[in-house]
C-alpha positions in Angstrom: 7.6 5.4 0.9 8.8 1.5 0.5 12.6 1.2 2.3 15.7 0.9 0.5 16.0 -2.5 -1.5 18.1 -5.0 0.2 19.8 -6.0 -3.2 21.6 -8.9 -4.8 25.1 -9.7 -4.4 27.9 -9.2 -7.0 27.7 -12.9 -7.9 23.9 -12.5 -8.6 24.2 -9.6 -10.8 26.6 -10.8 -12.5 25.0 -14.0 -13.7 21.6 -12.1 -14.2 23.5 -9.9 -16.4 25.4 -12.6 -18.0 29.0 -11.6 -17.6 32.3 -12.3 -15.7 31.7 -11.3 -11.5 35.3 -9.4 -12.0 33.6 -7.0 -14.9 30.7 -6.2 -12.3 33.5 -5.2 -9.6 35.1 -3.4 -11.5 32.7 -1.8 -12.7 31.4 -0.6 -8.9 35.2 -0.1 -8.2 35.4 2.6 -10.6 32.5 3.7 -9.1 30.0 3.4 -12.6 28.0 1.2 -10.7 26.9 2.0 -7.6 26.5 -0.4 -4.4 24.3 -0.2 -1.7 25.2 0.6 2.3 25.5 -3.2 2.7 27.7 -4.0 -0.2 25.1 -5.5 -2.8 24.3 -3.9 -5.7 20.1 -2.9 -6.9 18.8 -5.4 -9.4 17.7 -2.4 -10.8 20.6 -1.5 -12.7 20.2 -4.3 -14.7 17.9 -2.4 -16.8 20.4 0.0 -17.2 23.7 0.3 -19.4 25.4 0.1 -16.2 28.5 -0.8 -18.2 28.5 2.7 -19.5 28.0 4.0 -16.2 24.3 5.4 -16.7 22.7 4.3 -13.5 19.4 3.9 -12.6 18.4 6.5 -10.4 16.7 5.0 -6.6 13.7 6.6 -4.4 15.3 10.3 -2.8 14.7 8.5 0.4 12.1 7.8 3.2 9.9 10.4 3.5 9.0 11.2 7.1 5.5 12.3 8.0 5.3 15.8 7.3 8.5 16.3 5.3 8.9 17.5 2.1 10.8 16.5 -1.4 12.7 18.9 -1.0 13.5 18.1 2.8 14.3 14.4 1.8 16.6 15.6 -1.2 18.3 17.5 0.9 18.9 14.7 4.0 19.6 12.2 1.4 22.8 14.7 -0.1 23.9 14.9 3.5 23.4 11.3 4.8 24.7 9.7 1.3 26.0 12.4 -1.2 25.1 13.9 -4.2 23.8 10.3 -6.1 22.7 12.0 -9.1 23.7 14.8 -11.5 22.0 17.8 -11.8 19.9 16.8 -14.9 19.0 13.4 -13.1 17.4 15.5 -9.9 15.6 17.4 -11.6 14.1 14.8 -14.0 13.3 13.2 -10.7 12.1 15.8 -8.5 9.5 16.6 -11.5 8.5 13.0 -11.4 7.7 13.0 -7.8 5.8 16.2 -8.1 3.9 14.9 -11.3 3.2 11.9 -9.1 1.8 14.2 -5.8 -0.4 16.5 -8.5 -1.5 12.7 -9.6 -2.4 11.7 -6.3 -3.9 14.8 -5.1 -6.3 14.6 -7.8 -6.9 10.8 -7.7 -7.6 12.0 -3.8 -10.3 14.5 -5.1 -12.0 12.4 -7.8 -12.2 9.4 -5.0 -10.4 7.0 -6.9 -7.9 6.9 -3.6 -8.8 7.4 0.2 -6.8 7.8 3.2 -5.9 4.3 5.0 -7.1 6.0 7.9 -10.6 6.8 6.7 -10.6 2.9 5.5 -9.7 1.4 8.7 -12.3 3.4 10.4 -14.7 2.5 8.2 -13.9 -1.2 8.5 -13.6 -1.7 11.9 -16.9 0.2 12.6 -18.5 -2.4 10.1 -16.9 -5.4 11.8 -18.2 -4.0 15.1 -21.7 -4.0 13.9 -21.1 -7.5 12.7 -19.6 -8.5 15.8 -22.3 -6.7 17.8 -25.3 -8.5 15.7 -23.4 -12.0 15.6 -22.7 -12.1 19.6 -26.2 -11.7 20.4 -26.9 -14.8 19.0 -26.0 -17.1 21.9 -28.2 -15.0 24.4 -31.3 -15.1 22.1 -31.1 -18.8 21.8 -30.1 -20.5 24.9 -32.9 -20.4 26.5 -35.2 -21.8 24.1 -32.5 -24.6 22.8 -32.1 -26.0 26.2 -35.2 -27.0 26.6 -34.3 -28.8 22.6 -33.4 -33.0 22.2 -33.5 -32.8 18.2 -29.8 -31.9 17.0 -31.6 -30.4 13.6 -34.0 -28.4 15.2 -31.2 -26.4 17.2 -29.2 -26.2 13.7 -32.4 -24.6 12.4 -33.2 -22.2 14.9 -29.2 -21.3 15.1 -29.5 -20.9 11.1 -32.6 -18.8 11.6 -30.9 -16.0 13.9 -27.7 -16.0 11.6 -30.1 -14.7 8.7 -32.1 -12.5 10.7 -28.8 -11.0 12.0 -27.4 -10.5 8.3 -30.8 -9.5 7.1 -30.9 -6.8 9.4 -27.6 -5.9 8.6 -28.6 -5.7 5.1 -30.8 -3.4 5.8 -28.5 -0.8 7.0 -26.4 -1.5 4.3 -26.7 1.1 0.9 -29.7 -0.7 -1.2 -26.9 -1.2 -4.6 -28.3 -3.3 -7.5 -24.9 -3.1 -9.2 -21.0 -2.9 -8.1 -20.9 0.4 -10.1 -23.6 1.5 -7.3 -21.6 0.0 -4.8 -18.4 1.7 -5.6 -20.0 4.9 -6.1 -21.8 4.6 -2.8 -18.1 3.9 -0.9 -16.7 7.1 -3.4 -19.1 9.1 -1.3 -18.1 8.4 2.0 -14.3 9.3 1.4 -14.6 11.9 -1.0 -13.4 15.1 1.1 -15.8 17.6 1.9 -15.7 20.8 0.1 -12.1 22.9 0.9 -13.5 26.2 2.9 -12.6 29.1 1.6 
């Protein structure tokens, strides 16, 4: 989950909002609009009718790895207070667990993979790449040594790049089309069947 905003100051909101800077601290004196830890107020709650006191509702909190909703609710009421009413919670704890029921099935259809899984996969590719592309210099020394034409070394060095990438190629999945392509990566994160 993204940290806390930073926010604007009093000044800011005030002029984005397009009133008097004394309305807007009044307005968080009374305690109908609410500031952040550091004094500055979520641009957020311009999109509210702040005036009225109805506040945009921010994220529960930072959840740790391993926690639950229900955990971070709970650590939020002791850290900062009950922030919402009733009726605001649990509009927002059903958001958050439509959003996880999303997600979970976004996770199973492969439309999403784990950043793990990605960075795995990437820096196994770049190693072949950098594997293939090193080898270069070894393979060619010896015969462009014994070279005096500038474009015949140029050729020979152009000639092992493409046979490096061409054999690379050939690893590669053989996709005629980026729908073959994508459905090709789907495959390698799609989770395996859940044992039962």
């Amino acid at each position: 989950m993204s940290a806390s905003p930073e926010g604007i100051s009093i000044r800011e909101f005030a002029r984005r909002a397009g009133c008097d800077d004394q309305v807007v601290r009044r307005k968080v004196k009374s305690g109908h609009l609410p500031a952040l830890s550091n004094g500055k107020l979520d641009p957020a709650h311009l999109e509210v009718d702040w005036r009225s006191g109805v506040s945009a509702p921010g994220p529960i909190a930072d959840i740790a790895d391993g926690e639950t909703i229900e955990d971070a609710a709970a650590r939020t009421i002791i850290e900062k207070g009950a922030v919402w009413s009733k009726a605001e919670a649990e509009r927002v704890k059903e958001n958050y667990a439509a959003l996880l029921k999303q997600l979970d099935y976004d996770r199973e259809s492969g439309l999403v993979a784990e950043i793990d899984d990605v960075v795995v996969l990437i820096a196994s590719e770049y190693a072949l790449v950098r594997n293939k592309l090193s080898n270069i210099g070894s393979r060619v020394a010896p015969r462009i040594a014994v070279m005096n034409s500038a474009e015949a070394i140029k050729a020979m060095i152009d000639a092992e790049v493409v046979l490096a990438l061409t054999e690379l190629t050939a690893d590669a999945p053989r996709s005629t089309s980026y729908a073959e392509l994508r459905e090709s990566v789907c495959e390698r994160f799609r989770p395996s069947p859940k044992q039962g």
